[in-house]
DOFI-622259 format. One record per residue: residue in three letters; x negated, z, y of N, C-alpha, C in turn. Coordinates in steps of 0.1 Angstrom, whole numbers, plus 5000, padded with zeros to 4 digits. Atoms other than C-alpha are relative to their C-alpha. Layout:
N
AlaXZYXZYXZY;...
***
This chain:
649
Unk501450044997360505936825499349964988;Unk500450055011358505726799498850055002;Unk501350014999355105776794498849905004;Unk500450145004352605456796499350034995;Unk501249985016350205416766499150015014;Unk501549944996347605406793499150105002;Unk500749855002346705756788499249974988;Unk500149955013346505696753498649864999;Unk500950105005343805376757498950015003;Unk501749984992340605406783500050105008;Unk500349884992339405656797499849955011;Unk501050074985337805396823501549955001;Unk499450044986341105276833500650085000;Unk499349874993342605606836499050015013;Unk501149994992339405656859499149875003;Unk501250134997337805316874498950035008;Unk500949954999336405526892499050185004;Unk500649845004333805836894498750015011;Unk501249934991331006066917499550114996;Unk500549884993328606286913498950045010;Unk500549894986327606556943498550054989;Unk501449935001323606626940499650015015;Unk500149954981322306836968498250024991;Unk501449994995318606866979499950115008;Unk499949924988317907147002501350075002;Unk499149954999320507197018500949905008;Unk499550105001321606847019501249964992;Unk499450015004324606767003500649834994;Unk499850175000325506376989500649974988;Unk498750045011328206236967499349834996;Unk500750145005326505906943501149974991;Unk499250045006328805706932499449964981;Unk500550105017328905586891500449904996;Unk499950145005329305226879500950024983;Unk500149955014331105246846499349924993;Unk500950065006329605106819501050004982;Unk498550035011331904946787499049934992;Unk501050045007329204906756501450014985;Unk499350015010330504856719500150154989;Unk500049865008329505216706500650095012;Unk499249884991330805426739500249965013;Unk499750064986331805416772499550095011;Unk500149954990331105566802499549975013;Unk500549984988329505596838498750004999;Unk501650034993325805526852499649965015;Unk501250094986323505526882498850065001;Unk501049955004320305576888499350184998;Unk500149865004320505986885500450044987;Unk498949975007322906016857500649904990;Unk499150065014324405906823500950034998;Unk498949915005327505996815500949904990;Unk499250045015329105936778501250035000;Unk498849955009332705936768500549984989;Unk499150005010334005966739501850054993;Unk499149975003337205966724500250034981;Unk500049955014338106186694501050124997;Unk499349924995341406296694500650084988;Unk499649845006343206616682501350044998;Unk498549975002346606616665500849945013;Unk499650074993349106466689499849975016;Unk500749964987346406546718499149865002;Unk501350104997344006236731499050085005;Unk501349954993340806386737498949935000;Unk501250074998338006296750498850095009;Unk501449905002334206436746499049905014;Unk500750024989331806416779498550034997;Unk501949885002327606446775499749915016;Unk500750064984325906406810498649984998;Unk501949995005321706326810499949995013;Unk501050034990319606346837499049894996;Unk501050145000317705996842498850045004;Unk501250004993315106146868498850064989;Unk501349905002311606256861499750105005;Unk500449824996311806546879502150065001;Unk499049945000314706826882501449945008;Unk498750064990318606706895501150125003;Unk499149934995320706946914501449955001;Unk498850065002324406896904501050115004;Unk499149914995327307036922501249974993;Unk498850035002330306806914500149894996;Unk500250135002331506526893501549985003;Unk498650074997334806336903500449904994;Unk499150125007337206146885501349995013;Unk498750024990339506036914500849894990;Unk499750105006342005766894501850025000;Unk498449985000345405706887500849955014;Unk499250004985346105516919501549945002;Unk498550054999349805546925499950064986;Unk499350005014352005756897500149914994;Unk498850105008353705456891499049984984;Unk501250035005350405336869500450164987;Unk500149915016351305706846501550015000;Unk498749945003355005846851500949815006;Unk499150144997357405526852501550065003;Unk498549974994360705536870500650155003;Unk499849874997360205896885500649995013;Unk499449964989361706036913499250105006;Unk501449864996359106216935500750135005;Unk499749884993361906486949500150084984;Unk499849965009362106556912499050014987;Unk501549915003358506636903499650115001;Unk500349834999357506946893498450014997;Unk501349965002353507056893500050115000;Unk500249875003352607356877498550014999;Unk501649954990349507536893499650104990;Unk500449875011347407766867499050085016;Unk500949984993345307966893498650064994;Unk501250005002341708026891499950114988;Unk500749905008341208396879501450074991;Unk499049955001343408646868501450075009;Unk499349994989344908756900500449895010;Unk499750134993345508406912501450004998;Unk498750034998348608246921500349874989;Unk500250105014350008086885501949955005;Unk498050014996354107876896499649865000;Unk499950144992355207526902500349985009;Unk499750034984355307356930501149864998;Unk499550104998357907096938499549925015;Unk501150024992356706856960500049995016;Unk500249974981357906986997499650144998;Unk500649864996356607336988498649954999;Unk501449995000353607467001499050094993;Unk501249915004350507616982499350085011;Unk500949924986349707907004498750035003;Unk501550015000346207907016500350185005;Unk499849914994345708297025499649965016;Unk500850054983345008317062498450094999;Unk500849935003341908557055499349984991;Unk501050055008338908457040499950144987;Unk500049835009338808847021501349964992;Unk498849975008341908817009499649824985;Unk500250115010341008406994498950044991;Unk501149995005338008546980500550104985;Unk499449955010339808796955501450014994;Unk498850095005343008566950499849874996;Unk500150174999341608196949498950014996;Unk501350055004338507996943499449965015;Unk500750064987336507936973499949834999;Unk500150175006336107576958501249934998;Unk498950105006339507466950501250085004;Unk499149914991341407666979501349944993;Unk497750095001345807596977499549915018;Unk500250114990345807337005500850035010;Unk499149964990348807487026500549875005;Unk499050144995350807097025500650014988;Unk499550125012353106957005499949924995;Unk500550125013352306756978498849954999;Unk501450005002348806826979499550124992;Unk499549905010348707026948498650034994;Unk500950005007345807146926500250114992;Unk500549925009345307346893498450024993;Unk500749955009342807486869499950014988;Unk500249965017341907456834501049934996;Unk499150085007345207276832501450015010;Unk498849994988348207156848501149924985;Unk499050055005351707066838500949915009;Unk499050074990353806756857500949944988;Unk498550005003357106736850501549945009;Unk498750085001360206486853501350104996;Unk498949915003362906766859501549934998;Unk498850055003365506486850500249984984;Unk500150035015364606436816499150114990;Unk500849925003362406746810498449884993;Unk501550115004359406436802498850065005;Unk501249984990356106546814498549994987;Unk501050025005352306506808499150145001;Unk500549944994349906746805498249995001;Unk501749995001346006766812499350115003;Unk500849865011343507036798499050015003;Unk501249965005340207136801499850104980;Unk499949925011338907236762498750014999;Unk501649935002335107366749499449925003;Unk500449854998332907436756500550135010;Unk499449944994334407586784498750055010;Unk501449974995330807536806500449975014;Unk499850004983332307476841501450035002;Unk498849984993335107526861500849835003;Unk499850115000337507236861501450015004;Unk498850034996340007136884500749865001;Unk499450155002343006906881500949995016;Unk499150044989344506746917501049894999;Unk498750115000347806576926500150025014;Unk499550014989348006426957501749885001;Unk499050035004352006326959500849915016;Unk499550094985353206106990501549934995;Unk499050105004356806056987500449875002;Unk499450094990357505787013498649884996;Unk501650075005353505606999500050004988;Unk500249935014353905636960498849924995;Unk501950085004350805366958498950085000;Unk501249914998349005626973499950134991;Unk500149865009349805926951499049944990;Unk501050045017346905976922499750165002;Unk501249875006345206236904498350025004;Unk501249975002341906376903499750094991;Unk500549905006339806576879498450035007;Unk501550004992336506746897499850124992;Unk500949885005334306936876498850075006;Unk500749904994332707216894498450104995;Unk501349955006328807336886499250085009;Unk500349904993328407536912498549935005;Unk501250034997324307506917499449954987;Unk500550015007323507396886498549885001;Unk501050034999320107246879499049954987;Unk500550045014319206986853498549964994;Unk501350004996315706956843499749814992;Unk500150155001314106606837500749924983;Unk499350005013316006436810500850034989;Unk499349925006318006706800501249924997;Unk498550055004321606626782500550094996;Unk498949915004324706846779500849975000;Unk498750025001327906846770500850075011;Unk498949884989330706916795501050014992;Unk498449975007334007026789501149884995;Unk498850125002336206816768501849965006;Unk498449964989339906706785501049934987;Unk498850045008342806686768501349965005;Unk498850064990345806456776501150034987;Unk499250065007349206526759501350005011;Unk499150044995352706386767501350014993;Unk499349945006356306506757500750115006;Unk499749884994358806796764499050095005;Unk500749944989357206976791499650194992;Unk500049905010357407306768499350004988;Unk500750025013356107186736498749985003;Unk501650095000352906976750499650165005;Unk500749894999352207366765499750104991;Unk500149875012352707536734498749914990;Unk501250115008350307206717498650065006;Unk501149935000347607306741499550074996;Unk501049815000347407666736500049994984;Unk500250035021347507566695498849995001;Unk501350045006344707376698498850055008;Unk500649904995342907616719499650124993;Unk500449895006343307886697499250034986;Unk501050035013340907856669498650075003;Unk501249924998338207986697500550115002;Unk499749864996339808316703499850074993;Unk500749945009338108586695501250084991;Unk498649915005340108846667500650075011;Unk499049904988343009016684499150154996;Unk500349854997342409366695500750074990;Unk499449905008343309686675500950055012;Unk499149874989344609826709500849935008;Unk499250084986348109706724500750065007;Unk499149924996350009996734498750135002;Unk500749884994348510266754500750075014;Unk499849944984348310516788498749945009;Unk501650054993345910416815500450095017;Unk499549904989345410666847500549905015;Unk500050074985345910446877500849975007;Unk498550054993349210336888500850145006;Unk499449824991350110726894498950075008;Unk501349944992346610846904499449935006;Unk500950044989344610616917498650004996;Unk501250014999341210676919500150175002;Unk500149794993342211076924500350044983;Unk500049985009341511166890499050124999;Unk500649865007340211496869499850004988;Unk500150015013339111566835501450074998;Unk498949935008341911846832501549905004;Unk499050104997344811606847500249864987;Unk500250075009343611356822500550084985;Unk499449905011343911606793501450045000;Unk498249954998347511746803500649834997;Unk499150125003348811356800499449974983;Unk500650015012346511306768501150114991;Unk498449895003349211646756500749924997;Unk498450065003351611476764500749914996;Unk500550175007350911136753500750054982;Unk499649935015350611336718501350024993;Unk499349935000353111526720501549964997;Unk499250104998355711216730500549954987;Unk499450145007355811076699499849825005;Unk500350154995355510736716498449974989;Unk501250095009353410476692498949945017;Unk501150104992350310406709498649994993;Unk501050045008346810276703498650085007;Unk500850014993344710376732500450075011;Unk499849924991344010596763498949995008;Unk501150084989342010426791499750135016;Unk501249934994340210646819500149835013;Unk500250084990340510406849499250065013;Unk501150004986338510376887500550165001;Unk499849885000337710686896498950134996;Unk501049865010335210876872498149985002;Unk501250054992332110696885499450065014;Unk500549974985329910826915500649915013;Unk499850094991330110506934500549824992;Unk500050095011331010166920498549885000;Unk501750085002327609966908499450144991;Unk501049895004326310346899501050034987;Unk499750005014327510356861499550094994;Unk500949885005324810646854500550115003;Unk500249844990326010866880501550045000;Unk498749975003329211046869500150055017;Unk499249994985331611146904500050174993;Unk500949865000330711566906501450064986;Unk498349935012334911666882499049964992;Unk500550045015332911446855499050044994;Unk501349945003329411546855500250044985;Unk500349925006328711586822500950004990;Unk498350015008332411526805500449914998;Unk499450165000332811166802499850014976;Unk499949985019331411216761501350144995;Unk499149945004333911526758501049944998;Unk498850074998336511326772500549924990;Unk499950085010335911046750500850064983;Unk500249935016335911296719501350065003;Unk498949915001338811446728501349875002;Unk498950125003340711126729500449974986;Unk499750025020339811006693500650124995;Unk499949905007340111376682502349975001;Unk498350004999344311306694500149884996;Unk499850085009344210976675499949895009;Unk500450104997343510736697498749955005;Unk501250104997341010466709499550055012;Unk500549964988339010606741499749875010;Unk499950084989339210376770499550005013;Unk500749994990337210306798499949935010;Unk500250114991337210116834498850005004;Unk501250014997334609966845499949865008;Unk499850114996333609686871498549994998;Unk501450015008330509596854498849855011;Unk500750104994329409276878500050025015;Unk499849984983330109416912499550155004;Unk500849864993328509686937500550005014;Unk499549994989330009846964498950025011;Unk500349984991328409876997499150135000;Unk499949875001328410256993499250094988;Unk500149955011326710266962498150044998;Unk501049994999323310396955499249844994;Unk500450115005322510076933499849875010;Unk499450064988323409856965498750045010;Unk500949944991320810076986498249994989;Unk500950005005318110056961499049894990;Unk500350145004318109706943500849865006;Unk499150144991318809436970499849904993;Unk500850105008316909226945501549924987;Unk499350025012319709236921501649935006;Unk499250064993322609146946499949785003;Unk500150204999323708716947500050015019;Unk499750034983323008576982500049865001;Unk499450154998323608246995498849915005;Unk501550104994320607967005498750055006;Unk500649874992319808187031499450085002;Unk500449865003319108487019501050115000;Unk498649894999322008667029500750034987;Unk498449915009324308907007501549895002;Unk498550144998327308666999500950144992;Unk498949875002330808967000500949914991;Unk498850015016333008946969501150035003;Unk499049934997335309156986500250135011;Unk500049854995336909427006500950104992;Unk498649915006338709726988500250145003;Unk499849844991340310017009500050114988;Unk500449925009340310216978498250084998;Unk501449974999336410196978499750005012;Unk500249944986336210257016498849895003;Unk500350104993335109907026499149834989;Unk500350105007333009577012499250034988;Unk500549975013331709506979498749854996;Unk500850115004329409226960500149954990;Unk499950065015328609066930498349985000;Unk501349995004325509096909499249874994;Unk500450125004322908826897499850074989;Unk499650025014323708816860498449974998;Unk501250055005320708616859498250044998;Unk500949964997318208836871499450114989;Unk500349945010316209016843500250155002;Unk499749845003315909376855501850055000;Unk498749984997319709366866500449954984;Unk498750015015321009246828499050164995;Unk499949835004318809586817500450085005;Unk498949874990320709776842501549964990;Unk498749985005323609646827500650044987;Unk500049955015322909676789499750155004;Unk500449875001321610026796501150065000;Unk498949954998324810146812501749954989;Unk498950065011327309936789499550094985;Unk500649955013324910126761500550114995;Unk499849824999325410486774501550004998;Unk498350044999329510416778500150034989;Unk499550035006329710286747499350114985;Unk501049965014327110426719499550155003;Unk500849854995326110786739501750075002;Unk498949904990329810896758500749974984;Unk498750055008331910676729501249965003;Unk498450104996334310466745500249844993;Unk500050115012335110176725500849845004;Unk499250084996337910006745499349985012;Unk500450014990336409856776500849905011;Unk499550084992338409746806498949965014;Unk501450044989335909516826500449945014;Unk499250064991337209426859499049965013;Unk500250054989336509226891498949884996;Unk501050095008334508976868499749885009;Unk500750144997334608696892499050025011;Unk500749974993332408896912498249945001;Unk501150105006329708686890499749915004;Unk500250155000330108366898500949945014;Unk499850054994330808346931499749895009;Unk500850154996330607996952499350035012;Unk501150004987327507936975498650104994;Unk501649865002325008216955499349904995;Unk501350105007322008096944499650164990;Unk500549895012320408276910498949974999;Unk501949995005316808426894500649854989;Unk500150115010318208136867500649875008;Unk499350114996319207796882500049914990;Unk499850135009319807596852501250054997;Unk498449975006323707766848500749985013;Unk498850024992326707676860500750115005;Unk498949834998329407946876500250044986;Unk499349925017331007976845498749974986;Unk501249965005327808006825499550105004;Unk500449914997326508226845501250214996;Unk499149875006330008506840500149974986;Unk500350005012329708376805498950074988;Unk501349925003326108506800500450154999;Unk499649844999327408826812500550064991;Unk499549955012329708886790499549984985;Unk500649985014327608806758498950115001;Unk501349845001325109086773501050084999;Unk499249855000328209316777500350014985;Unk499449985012329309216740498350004992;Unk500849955005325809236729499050164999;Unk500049874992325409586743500950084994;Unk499249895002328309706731500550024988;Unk500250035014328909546697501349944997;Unk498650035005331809366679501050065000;Unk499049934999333609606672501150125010;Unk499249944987334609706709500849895005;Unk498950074991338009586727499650025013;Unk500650004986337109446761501549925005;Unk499150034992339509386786499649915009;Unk500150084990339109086809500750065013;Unk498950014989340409146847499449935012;Unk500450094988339808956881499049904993;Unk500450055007338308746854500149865004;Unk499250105000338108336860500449994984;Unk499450025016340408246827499149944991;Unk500850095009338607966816499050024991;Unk501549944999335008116815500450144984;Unk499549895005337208416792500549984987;Unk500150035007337708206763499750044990;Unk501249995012336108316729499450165012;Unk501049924996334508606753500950154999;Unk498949895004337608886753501050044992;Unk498950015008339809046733501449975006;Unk499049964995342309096760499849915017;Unk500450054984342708936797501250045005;Unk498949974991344909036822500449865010;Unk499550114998346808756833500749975015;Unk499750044984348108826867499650125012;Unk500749934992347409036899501050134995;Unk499649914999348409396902501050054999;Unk498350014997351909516896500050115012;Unk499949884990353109856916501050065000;Unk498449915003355910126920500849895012;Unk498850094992357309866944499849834999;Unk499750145000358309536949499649865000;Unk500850114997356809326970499350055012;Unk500149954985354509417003500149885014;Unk500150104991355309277037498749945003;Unk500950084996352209207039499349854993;Unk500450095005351708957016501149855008;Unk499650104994353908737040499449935012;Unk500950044986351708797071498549944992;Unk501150045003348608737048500449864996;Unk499350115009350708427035498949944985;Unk500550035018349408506999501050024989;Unk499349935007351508516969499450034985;Unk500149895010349308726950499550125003;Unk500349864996349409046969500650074990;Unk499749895012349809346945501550015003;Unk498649944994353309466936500949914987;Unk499450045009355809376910500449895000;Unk499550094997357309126921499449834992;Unk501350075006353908896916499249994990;Unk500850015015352809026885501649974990;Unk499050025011356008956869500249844994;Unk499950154997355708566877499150014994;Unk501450075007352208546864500550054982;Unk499650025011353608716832501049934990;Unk498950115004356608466829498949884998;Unk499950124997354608156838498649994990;Unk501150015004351408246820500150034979;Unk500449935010352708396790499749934983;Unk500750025009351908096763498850014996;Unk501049985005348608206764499750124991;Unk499549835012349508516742500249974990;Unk500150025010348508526711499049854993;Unk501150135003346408176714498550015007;Unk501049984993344008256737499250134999;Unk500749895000343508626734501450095004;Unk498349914997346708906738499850025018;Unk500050014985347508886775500850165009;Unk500149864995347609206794500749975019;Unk499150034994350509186813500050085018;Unk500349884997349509506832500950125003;Unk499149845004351209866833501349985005;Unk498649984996354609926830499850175010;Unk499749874992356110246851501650054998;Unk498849935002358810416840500850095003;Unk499249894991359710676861501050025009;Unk498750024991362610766879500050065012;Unk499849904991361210996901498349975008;Unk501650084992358010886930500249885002;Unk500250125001358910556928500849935010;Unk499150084987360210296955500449864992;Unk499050145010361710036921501450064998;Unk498749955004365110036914500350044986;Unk499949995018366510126881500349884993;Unk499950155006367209746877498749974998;Unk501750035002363409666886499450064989;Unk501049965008362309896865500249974988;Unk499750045014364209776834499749885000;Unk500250175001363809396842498250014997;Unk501650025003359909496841499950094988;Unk500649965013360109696807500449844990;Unk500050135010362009346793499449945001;Unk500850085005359709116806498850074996;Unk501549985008356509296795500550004984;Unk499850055011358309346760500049864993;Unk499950135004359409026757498749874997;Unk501650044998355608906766499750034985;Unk500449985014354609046730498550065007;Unk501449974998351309136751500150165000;Unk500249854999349909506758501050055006;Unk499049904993352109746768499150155004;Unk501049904995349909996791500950075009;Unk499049904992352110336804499350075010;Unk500949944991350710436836501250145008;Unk499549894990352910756852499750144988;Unk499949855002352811136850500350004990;Unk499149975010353711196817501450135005;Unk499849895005354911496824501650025013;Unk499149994991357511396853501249894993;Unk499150145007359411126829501150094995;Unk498149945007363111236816499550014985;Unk499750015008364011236780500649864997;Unk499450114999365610936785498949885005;Unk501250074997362410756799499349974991;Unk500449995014360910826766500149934991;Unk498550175012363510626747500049915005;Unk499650134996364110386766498149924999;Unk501250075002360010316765499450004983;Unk500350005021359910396723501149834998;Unk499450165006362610086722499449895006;Unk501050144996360409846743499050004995;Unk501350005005357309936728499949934985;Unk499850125012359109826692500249895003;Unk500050164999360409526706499049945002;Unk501450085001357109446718498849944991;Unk500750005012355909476687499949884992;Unk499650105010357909266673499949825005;Unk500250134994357708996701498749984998;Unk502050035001353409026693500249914993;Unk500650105011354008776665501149875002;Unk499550134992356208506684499449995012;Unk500250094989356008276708500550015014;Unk499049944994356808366741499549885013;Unk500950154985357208076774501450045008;Unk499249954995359508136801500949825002;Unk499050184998362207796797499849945011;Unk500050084986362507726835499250035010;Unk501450034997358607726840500249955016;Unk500250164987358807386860501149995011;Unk498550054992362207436876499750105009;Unk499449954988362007706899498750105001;Unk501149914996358907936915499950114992;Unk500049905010360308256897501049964986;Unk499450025011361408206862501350094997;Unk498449965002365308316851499650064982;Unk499749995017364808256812498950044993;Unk501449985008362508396790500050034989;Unk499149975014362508366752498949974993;Unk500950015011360708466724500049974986;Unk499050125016360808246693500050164989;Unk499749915013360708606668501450035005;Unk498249954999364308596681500550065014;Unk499149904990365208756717499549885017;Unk499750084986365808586751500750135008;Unk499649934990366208766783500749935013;Unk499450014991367908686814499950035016;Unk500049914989367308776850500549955009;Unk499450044989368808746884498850085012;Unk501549964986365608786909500550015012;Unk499150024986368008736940499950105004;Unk500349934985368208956969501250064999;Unk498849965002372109036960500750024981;Unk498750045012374309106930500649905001;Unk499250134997375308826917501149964984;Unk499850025014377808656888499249914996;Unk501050095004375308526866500549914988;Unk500050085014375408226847498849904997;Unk501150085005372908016828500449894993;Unk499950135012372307686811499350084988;Unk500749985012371507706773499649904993;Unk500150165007370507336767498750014999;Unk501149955007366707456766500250104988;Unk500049945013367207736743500249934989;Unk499850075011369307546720498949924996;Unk501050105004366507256719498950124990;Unk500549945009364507576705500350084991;Unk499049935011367307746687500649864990;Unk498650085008369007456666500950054990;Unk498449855009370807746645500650105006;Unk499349824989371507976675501549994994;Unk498550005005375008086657500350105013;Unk499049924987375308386688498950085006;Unk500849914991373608616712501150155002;Unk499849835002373709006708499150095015;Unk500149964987373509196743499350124990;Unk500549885006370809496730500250155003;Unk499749864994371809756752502150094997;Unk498349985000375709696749500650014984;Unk499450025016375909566712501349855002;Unk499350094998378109286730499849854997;Unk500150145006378308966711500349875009;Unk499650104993378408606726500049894985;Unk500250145007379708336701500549905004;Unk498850094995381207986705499149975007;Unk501050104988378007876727500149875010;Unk499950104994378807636751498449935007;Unk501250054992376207466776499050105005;Unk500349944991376007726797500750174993;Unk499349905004376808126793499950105012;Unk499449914992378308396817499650114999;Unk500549855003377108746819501050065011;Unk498949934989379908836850498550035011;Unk500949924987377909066879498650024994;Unk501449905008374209136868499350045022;Unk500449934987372709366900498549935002;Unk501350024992369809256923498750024991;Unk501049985003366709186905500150094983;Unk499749975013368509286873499849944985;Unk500650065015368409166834500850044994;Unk499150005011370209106803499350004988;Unk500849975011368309176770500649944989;Unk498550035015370108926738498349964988;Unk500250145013369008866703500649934999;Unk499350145003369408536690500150034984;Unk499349985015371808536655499449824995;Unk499950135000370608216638501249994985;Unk499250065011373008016613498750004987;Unk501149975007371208016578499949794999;Unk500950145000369507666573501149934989;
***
């Protein structure tokens, strides 16, 4: 698959043409834009709207810089701008094969659904609006067809005959939400094209105003490299990495059934372990209600600052959950400031969610509303500068910016508005605290965290039936967070250290196998990201121990390589995963024991001195590398652990 320079020339004829959505009331209307081709810039005009592009591109990236103006004399309500273009592939990928297109889907938040799609699979829409609301975007649903595809912040299409592919980017400011569509018609290929639609939620320009939107970035090239190019030139805004990557956190064994003395006994034993760690997190649980942040749950009363102090005092960083943008139902905060709750046109409470844990629905707070950011500084204050917790895990963050609210501020976008948030939480709490991103959208998470959690929930088991009847594939459960840390994981180390979320190592409570459980200590190692130990301490073997002291080093060592899973684009769950400081894994995700064999004609392309592969657990050598390499039987959902030996230069 070639490229055609036409990426690399106009923007206008990538895009001939363009809309933006301004609503009135509760009118809705899509105005077309005229382009407009001058000798100093280019862009789009009608009588609402100016829109500039420029091109000003970025190492072997084309980019191109966007400012929008308001024409009118009075205020313009902006929902959505559209670049529909690209009609017919043929016009970008030359001499493709549409059964042999791959589109790779980033999803919205952190719990979104992140895989490729080939183009007769379907993007599953959940069936349950609850369930799309704390998996998806209400705005940029999965479509439930084939080859009616859409990502986020950035997609990857891919010529799985030639590994060829393009990719396109949203880059800073990082002030809206921005999705990329592929509609793909095998049997019609005139009809396939792209779209880019930049999402502003309610925003609200005042007369004459001008802003910059998010710049896009086009590159083209092995389908692997142009993703590692992105996240390069991405990473320049990410804030310093964290001090904390290895820790315990209470949740995956307790729950929300937590105690100061239960906490203490693992804190022991944490110590006691030997095991290298940084940090010791305090998850859901220790709170009255969730929204009430003041009002400790009756065990704590009074013991959240001990707690703290008795963490540091055992040498680590004190750790804290918190869902800082959302209020349960249940909560006194919920009963006493309706004012502070987002609602929709109407007036109505617009639901964020349901969570059987919290014993029914939840919300999301207006950011924008003044007494609600001093509820939040106040509480972010006491946490952090009164109790002493330092590490902050902030979770259910898209609870902010959800679509249809209206805010006390209407001049911000969605992602301005969870943006804001997070500079009160980091102005509140100070530089020198590690924040944890989670249910976070990514984008919006840029430059704002040290740390983001990259995919939905893992779990002591597998996968649940129910994620088949909900037809979601990001219901909790290993299975699903293991994919989002394969498919997600060049954003590690360029974006912010990616928080894979808790391993489980136990051999005893658990409904994983002993394959599962080892295939999920190699891929979290192999990730280079956090490594967070969530079980009993005190029920683990001797041999649990060890075996989590040698992934915690390797993790260590994978923190300062590169880590991408080879066969991304080729297949829904990834097989290969390799990290340039030297180590490639292996898995067989299947449903049976199987004899496994693999291609090695990606690796090599990233090895060109691979002299051999060293099995880590056996000490068993592979030299003489052919195409492909044999491992005999690997069990159900099993793994192979190799360094790579290189030749010397």
């Amino acid at each position: 698959m070639a490229i055609p320079s036409l990426i690399y020339r106009s923007f206008l004829k990538l895009f001939p043409r363009a809309s933006i959505e301004v609503k009135s009331g509760n009118t809705r209307a899509s105005q077309p834009l005229e382009p407009i081709e001058h000798d100093r810039h280019l862009g789009y005009s009608n009588e609402y709207v100016s829109l500039r592009i420029e091109r000003a591109d970025r190492g072997a990236a084309t980019h191109y810089r966007l400012r929008l103006k308001n024409l009118q004399t009075k205020s313009l309500r902006i929902t959505r701008l559209r670049f529909p273009g690209w009609r017919g592939l043929d016009d970008l990928l030359d001499n493709y094969n549409p059964a042999r297109i791959s589109f790779f889907r980033n999803g919205h938040q952190s719990w979104s659904t992140s895989r490729s799609y080939r183009m007769t699979e379907k993007p599953l829409r959940p069936r349950l609006r609850l369930v799309s609301l704390v998996t998806s975007n209400l705005a940029n649903l999965p479509s439930n067809a084939p080859g009616v595809l859409s990502s986020e912040m950035y997609t990857v299409v891919s010529d799985l005959d030639d590994d060829q592919a393009i990719l396109v980017g949203q880059c800073e400011p990082f002030n809206q939400f921005v999705y990329i569509m592929l509609h793909l018609h095998p049997e019609r290929p005139r009809s396939s094209f792209f779209e880019i639609v930049y999402d502003f939620g309610r925003k609200v320009l005042a007369p004459g105003q001008e802003i910059e939107l998010d710049g896009l970035l086009f590159l083209s090239g092995d389908a692997g490299d142009i993703v590692d190019q992105y996240f390069s030139l991405l990473a320049p805004l990410r804030r310093p990495a964290s001090r904390e990557r290895v820790g315990w956190c209470s949740w995956y064994q307790y729950y929300d059934r937590i105690n100061p003395e239960l906490l203490l006994e693992n804190l022991r034993l944490l110590k006691g372990s030997g095991l290298k760690a940084d940090f010791f997190q305090i998850d859901d649980g220790w709170q009255a209600a969730v929204g009430d942040w003041l009002v400790e749950r009756a065990a704590f009363k009074g013991r959240m600052a001990e707690l703290a102090a008795a963490i540091r005092q055992a040498g680590y960083t004190p750790g804290l959950w918190l869902a800082p943008f959302a209020l349960s139902a249940k909560s006194r905060l919920f009963r006493e400031h309706p004012e502070y709750i987002v609602r929709d046109s109407g007036g109505a409470t617009l639901v964020a969610g349901y969570n059987p844990i919290w014993k029914g629905l939840y919300y999301g707070l207006d950011l924008t509303h003044p007494r609600c950011r001093e509820y939040i500084a106040e509480f972010i204050h006491r946490v952090v500068h009164e109790w002493g917790y330092s590490y902050l895990k902030c979770d259910f963050l898209f609870a902010a910016c959800l679509r249809g609210a209206n805010h006390h501020d209407i001049g911000l976008s969605r992602a301005e508005i969870l943006k804001s948030g997070m500079s009160l939480i980091r102005e509140a709490a100070g530089n020198d605290v590690g924040i944890l991103g989670c249910g976070m959208p990514l984008s919006a998470g840029i430059g704002s965290v040290e740390a983001m959690r990259i995919g939905p929930d893992t779990g002591d088991f597998w996968i649940r039936p129910e994620s088949f009847l909900l037809r979601t594939g990001a219901m909790v459960g290993l299975r699903n967070s293991l994919r989002a840390t394969l498919t997600r994981a060049p954003m590690h180390g360029t974006l912010w250290v990616n928080d894979p979320d808790c391993v489980m190592a136990r051999a005893r409570g658990t409904r994983l196998s002993a394959a599962e459980r080892r295939a999920q200590l190699d891929v979290v190692a192999l990730s280079g990201g956090l490594v967070t130990i969530s079980d009993d301490l005190s029920i683990l073997y001797p041999a649990d121990f060890e075996e989590l002291a040698q992934h915690i080093e390797l993790s260590e060592r994978c923190s300062y390589g590169r880590a991408i899973a080879l066969d991304a684009m080729d297949r829904e769950l990834p097989e290969q995963f390799y990290n340039s400081a030297g180590f490639i894994g292996f898995f067989n995700w299947g449903q049976a024991r199987k004899e496994a064999s693999y291609s090695l004609t990606r690796l090599k392309k990233r090895e060109p001195l691979l002299a051999a592969l060293v099995d880590m657990r056996s000490g068993k050598r592979y030299e003489a590398l052919a195409q492909s390499i044999a491992f005999g039987f690997m069990p159900k959902r099993g793994s192979i652990l190799l360094r790579i030996e290189r030749d010397e230069p």
